[in-house]
MOPAC internal coordinates of N, CA, C and O (Angstrom, degrees):
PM7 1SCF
backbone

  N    0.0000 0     0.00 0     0.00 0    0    0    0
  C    1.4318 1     0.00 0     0.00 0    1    0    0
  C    1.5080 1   109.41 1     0.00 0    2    1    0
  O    1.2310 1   120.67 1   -17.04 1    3    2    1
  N    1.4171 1   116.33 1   162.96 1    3    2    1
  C    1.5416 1   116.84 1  -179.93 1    5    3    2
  C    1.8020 1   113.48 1   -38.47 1    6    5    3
  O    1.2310 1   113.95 1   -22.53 1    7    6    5
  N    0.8606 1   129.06 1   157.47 1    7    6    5
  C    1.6038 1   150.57 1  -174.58 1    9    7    6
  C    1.8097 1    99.11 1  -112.66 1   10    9    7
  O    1.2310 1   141.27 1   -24.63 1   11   10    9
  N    2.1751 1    76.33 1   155.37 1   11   10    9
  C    1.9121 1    84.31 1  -170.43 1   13   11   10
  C    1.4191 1   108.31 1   -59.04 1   14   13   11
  O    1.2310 1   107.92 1   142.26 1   15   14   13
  N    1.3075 1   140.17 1   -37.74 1   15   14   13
  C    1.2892 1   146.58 1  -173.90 1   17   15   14
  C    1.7232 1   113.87 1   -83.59 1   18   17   15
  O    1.2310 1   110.13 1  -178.37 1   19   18   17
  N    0.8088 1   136.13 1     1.63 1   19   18   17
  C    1.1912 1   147.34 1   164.20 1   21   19   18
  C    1.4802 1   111.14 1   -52.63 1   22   21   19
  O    1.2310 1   118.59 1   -51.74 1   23   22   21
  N    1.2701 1   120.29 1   128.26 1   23   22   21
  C    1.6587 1   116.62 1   156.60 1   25   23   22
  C    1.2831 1   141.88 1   -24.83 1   26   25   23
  O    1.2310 1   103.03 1   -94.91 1   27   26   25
  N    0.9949 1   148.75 1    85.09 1   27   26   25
  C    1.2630 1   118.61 1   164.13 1   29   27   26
  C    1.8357 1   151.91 1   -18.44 1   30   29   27
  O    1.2310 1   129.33 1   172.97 1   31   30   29
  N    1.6855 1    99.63 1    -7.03 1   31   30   29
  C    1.0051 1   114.63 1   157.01 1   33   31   30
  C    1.5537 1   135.10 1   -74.92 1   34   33   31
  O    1.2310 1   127.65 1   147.48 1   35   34   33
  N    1.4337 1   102.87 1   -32.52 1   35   34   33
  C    1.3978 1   140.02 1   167.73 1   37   35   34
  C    1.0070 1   108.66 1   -45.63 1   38   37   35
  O    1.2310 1   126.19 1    85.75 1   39   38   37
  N    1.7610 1   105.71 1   -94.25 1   39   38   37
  C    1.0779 1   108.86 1   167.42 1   41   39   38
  C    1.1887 1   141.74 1   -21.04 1   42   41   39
  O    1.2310 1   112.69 1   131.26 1   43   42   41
  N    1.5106 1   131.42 1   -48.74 1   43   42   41
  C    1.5597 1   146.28 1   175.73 1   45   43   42
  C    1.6112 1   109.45 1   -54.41 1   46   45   43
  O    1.2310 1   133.27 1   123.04 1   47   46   45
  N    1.9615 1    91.97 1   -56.96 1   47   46   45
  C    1.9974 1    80.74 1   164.35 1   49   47   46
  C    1.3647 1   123.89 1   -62.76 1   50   49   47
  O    1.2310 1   115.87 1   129.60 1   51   50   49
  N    1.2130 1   125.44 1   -50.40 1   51   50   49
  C    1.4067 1   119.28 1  -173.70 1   53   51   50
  C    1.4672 1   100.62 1   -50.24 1   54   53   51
  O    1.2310 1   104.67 1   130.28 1   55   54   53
  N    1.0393 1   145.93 1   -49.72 1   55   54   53
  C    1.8141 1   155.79 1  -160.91 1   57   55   54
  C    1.6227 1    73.37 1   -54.63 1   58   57   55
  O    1.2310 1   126.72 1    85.24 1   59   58   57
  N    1.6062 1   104.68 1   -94.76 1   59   58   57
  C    1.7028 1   110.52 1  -162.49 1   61   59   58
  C    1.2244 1   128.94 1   -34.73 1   62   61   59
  O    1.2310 1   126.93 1   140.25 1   63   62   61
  N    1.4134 1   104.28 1   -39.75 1   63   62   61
  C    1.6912 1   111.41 1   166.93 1   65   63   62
  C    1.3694 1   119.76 1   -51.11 1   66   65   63
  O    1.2310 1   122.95 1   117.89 1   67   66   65
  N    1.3979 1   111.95 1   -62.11 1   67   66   65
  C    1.7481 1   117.15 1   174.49 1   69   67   66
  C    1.5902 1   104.15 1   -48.86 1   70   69   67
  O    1.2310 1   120.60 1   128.62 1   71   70   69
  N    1.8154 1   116.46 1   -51.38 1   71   70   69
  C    1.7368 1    98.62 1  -176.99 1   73   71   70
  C    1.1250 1   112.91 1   -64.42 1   74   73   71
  O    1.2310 1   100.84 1   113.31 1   75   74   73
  N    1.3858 1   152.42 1   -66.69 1   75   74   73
  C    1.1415 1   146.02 1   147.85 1   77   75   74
  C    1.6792 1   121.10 1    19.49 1   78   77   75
  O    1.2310 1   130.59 1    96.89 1   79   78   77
  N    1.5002 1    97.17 1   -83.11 1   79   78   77
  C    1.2714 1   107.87 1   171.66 1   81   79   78
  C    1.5061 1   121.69 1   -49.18 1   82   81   79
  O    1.2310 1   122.27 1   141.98 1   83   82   81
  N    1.6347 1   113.25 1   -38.02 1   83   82   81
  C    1.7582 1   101.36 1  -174.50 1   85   83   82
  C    1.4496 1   102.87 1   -80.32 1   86   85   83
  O    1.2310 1   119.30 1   142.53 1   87   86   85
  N    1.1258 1   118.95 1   -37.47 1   87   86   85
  C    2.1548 1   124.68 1   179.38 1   89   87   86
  C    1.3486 1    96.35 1   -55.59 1   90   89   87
  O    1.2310 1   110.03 1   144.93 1   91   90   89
  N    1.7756 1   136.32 1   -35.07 1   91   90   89
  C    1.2456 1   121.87 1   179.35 1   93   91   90
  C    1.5806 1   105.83 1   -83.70 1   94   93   91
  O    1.2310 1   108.50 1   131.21 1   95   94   93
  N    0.9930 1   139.12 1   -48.79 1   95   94   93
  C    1.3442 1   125.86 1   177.25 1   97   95   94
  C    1.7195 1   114.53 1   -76.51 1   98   97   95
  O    1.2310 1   105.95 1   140.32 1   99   98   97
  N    0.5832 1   143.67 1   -39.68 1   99   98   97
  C    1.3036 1   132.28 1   166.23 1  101   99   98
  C    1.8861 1   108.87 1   -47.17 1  102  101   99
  O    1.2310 1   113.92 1   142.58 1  103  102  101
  N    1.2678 1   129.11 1   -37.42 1  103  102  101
  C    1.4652 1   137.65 1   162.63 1  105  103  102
  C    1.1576 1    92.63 1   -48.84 1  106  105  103
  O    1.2310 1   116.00 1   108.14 1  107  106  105
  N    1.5620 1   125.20 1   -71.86 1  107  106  105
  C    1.6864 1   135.71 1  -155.57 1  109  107  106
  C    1.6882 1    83.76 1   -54.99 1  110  109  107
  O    1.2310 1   116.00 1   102.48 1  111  110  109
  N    1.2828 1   125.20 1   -77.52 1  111  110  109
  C    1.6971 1   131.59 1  -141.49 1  113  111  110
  C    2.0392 1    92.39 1   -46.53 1  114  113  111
  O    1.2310 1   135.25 1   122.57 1  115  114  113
  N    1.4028 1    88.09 1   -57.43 1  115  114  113
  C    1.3710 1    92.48 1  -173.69 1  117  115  114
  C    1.8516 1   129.36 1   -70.27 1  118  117  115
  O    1.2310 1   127.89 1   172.52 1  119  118  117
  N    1.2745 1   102.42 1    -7.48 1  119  118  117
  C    1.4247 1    98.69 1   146.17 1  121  119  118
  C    1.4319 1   129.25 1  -100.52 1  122  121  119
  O    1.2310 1   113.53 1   173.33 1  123  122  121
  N    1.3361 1   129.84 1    -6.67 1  123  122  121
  C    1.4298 1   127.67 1   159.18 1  125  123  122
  C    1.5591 1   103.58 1   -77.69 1  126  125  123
  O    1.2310 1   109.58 1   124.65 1  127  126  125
  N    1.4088 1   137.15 1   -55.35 1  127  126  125
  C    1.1856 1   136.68 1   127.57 1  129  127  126
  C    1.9793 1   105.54 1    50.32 1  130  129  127
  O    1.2310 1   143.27 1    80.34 1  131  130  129
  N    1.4177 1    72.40 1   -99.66 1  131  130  129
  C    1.6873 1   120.40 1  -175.53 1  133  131  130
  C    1.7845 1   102.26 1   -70.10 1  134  133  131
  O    1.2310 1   118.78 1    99.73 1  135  134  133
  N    0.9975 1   119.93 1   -80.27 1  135  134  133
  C    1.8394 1    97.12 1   159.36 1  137  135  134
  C    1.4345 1   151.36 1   -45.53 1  138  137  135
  O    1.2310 1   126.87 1  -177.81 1  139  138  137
  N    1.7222 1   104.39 1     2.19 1  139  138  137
  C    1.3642 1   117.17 1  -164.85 1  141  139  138
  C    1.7228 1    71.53 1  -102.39 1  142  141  139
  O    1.2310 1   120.14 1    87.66 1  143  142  141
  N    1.0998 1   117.34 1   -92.34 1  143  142  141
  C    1.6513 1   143.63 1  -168.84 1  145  143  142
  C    1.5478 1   111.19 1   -47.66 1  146  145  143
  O    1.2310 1   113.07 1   156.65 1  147  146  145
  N    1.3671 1   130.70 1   -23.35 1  147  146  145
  C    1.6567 1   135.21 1  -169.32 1  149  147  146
  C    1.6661 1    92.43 1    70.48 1  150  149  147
  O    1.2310 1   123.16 1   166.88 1  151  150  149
  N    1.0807 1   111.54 1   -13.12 1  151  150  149
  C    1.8339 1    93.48 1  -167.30 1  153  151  150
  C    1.9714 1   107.04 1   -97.71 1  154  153  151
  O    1.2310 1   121.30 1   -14.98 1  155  154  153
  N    1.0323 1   115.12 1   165.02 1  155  154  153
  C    1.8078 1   109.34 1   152.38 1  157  155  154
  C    1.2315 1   128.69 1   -94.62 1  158  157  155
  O    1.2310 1   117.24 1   -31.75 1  159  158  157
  N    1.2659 1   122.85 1   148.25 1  159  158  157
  C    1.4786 1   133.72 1  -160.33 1  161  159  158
  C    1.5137 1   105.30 1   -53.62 1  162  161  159
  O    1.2310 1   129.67 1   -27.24 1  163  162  161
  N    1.0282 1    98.95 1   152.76 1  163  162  161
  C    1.7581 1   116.66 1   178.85 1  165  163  162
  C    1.5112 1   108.66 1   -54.72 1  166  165  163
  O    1.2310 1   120.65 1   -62.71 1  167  166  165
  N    1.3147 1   116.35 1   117.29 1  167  166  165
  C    1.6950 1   104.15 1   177.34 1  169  167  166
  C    1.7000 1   111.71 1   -89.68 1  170  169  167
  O    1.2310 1   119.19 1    -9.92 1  171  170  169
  N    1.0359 1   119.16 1   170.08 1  171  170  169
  C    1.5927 1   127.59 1  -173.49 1  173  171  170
  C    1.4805 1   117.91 1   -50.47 1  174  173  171
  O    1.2310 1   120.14 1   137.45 1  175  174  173
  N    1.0463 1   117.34 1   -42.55 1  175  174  173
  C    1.5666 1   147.76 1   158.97 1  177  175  174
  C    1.5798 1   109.53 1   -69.91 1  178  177  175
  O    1.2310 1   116.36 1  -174.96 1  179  178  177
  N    1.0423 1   124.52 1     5.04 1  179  178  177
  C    1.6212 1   110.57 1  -167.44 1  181  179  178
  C    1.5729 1   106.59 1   -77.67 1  182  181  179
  O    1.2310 1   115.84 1  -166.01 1  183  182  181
  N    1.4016 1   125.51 1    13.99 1  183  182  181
  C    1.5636 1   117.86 1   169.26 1  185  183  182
  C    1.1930 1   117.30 1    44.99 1  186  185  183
  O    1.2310 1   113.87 1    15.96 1  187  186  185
  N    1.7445 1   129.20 1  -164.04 1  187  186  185
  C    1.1434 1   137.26 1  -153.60 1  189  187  186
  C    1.6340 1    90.66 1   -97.59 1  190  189  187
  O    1.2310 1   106.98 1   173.28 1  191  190  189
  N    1.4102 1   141.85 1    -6.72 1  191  190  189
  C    1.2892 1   144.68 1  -160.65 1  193  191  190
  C    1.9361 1    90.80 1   -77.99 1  194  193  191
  O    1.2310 1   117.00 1   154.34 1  195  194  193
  N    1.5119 1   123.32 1   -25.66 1  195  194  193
  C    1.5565 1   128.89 1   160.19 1  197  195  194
  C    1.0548 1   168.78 1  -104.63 1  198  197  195
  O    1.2310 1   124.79 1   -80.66 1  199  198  197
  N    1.4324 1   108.40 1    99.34 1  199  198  197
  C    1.9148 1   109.54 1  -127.36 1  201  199  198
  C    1.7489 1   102.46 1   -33.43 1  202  201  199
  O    1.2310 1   132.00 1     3.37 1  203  202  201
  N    1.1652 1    94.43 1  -176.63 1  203  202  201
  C    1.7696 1   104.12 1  -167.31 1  205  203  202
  C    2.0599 1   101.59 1   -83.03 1  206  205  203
  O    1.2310 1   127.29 1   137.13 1  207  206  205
  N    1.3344 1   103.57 1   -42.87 1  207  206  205
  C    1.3756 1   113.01 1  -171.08 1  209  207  206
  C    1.1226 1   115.23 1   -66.04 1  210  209  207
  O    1.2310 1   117.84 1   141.37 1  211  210  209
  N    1.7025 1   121.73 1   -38.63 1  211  210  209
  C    1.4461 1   126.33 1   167.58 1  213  211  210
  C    1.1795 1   114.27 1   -84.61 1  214  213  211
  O    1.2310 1   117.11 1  -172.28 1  215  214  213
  N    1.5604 1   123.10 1     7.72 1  215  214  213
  C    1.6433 1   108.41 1   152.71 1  217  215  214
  C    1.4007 1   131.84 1  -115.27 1  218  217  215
  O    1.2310 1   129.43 1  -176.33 1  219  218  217
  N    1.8639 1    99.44 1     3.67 1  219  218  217
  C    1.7115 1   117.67 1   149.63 1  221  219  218
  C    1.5891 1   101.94 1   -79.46 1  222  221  219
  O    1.2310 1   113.99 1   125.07 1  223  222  221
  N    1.3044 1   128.98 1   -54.93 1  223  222  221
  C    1.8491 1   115.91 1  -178.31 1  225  223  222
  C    0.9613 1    99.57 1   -43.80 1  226  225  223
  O    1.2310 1   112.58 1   115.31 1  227  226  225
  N    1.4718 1   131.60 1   -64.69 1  227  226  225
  C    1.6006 1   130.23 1  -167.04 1  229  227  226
  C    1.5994 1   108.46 1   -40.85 1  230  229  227
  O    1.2310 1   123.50 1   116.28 1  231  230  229
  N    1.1917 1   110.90 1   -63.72 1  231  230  229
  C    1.6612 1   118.12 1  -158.10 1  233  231  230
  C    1.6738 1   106.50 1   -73.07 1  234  233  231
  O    1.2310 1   121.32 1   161.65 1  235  234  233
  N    1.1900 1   115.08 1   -18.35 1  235  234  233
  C    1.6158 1   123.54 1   167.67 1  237  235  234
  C    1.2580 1   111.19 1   -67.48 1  238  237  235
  O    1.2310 1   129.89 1   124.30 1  239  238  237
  N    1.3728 1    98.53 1   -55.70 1  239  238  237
  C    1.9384 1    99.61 1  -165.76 1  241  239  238
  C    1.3605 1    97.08 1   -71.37 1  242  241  239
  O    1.2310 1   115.57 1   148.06 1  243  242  241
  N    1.4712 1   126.01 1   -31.94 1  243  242  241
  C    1.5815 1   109.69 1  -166.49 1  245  243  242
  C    1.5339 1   106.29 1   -79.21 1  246  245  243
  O    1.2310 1   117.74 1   127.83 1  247  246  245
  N    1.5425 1   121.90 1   -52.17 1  247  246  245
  C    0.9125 1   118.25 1   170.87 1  249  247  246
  C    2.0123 1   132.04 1   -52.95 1  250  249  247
  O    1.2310 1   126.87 1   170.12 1  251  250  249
  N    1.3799 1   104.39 1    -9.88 1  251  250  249
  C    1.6251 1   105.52 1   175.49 1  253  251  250
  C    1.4601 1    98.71 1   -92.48 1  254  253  251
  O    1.2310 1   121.62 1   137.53 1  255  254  253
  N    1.6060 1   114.50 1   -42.47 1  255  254  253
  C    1.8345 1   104.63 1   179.03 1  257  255  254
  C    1.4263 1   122.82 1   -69.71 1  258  257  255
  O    1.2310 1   123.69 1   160.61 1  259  258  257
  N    1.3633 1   110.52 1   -19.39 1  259  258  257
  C    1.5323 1   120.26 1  -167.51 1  261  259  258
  C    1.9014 1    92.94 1   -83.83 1  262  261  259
  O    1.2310 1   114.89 1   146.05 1  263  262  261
  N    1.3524 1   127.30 1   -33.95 1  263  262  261
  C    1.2686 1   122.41 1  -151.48 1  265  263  262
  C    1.8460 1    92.28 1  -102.68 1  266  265  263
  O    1.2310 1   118.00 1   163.69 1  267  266  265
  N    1.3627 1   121.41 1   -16.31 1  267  266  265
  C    1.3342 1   121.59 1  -168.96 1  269  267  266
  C    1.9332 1   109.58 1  -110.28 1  270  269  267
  O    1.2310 1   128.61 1   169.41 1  271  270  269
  N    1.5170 1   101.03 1   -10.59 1  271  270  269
  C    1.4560 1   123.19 1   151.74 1  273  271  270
  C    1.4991 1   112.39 1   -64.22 1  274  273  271
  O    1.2310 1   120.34 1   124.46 1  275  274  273
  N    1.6508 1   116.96 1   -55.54 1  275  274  273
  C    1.8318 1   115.01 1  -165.05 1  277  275  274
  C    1.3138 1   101.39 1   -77.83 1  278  277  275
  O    1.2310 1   112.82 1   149.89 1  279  278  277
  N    1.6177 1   131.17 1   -30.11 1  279  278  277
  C    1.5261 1   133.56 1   179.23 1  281  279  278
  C    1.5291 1   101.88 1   -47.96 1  282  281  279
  O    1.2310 1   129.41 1   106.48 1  283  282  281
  N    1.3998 1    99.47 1   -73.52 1  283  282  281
  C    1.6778 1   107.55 1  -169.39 1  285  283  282
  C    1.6265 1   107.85 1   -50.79 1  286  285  283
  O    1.2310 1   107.31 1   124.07 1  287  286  285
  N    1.3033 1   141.26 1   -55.93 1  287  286  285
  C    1.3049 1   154.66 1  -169.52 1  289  287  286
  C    1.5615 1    76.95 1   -55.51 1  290  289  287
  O    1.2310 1   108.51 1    88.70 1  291  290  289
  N    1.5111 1   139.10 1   -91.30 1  291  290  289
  C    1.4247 1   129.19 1  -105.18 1  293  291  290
  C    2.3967 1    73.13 1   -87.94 1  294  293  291
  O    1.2310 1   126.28 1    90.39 1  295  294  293
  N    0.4080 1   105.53 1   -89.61 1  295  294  293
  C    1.5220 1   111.90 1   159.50 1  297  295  294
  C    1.5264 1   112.25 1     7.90 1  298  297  295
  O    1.2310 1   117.21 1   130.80 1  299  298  297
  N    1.1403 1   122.91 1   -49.20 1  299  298  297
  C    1.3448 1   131.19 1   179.44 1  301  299  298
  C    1.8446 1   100.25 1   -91.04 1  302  301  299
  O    1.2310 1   121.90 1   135.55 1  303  302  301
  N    1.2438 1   113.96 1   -44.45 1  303  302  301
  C    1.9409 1   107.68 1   171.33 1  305  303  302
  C    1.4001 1    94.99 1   -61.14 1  306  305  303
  O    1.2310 1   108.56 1   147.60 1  307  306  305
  N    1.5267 1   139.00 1   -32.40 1  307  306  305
  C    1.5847 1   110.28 1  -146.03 1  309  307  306
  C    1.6878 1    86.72 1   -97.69 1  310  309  307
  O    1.2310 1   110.51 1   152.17 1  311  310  309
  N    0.9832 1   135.44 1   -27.83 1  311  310  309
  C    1.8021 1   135.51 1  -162.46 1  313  311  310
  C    1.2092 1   103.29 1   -49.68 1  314  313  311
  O    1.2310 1   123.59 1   -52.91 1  315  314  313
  N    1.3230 1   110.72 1   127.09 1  315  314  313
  C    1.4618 1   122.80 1   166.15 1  317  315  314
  C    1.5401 1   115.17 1   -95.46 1  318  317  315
  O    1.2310 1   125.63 1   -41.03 1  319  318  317
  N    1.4617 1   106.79 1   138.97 1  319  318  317
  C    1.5796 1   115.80 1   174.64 1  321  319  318
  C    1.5326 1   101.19 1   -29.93 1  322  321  319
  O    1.2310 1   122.20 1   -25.22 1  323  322  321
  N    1.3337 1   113.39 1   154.78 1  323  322  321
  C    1.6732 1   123.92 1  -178.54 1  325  323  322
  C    1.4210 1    97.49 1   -75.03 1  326  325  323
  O    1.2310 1   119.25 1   139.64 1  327  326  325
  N    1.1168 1   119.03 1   -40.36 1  327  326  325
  C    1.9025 1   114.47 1  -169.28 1  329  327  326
  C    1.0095 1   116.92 1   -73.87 1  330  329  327
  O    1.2310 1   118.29 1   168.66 1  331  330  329
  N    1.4567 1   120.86 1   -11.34 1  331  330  329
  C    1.4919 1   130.72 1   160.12 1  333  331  330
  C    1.4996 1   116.28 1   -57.07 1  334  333  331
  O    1.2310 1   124.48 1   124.96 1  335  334  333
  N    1.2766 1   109.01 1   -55.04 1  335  334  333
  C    1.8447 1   135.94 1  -168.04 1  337  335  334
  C    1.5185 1    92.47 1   -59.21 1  338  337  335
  O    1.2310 1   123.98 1   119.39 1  339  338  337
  N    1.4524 1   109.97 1   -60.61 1  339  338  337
  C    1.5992 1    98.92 1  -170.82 1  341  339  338
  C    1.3365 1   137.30 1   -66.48 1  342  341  339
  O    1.2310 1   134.88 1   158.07 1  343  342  341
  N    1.8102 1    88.82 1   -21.93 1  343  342  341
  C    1.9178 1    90.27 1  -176.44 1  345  343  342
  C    1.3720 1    84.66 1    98.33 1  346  345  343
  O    1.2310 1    89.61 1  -109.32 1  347  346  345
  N    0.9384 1   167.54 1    70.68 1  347  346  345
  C    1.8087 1   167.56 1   143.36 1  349  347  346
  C    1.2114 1    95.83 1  -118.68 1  350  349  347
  O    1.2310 1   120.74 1   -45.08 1  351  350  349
  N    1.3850 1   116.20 1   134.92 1  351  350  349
  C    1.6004 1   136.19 1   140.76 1  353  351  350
  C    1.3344 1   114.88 1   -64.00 1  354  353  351
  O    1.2310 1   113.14 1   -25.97 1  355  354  353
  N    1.1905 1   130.58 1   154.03 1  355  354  353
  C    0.9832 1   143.05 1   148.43 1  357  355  354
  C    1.6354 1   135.44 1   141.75 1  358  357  355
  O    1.2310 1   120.10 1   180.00 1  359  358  357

């Protein structure tokens, strides 16, 4: 993620990039979700009316796509051109 010396410009993209990225995969998880199962994902509140196992699958899969979505996004805003990295002109 951004560094103490980093811009504040930086920073702001990397932030937006990661939100971005988790509101889009969490959409994605939860419409394959919903086409895998016919049903919609377990909501926060979903009480005892949702078995226990489909509301650990739920919270796994969302939480591994949602956290492996903001890596790549904030990661992909912070990358600098390669000719930067090496010290090359040109």
């Amino acid at each position: 993620m951004a560094g103490k010396g980093e811009d504040p410009g930086a920073k702001a993209a990397s932030a937006l990039a990661g939100a971005v990225a988790a509101y889009l995969a969490r959409k994605a998880i939860s419409a394959a979700w919903t086409r895998i199962t016919g049903r919609k994902p377990p909501e926060k509140d979903a009480g005892r009316h949702v078995a226990l196992g489909e509301a650990v699958a739920w919270a796994v899969i969302l939480g591994a796509g949602v956290g492996a979505a903001r890596v790549v996004a904030v990661r992909a805003a912070t990358r600098r051109p390669r000719r930067d990295l090496g010290g090359m002109e040109g």
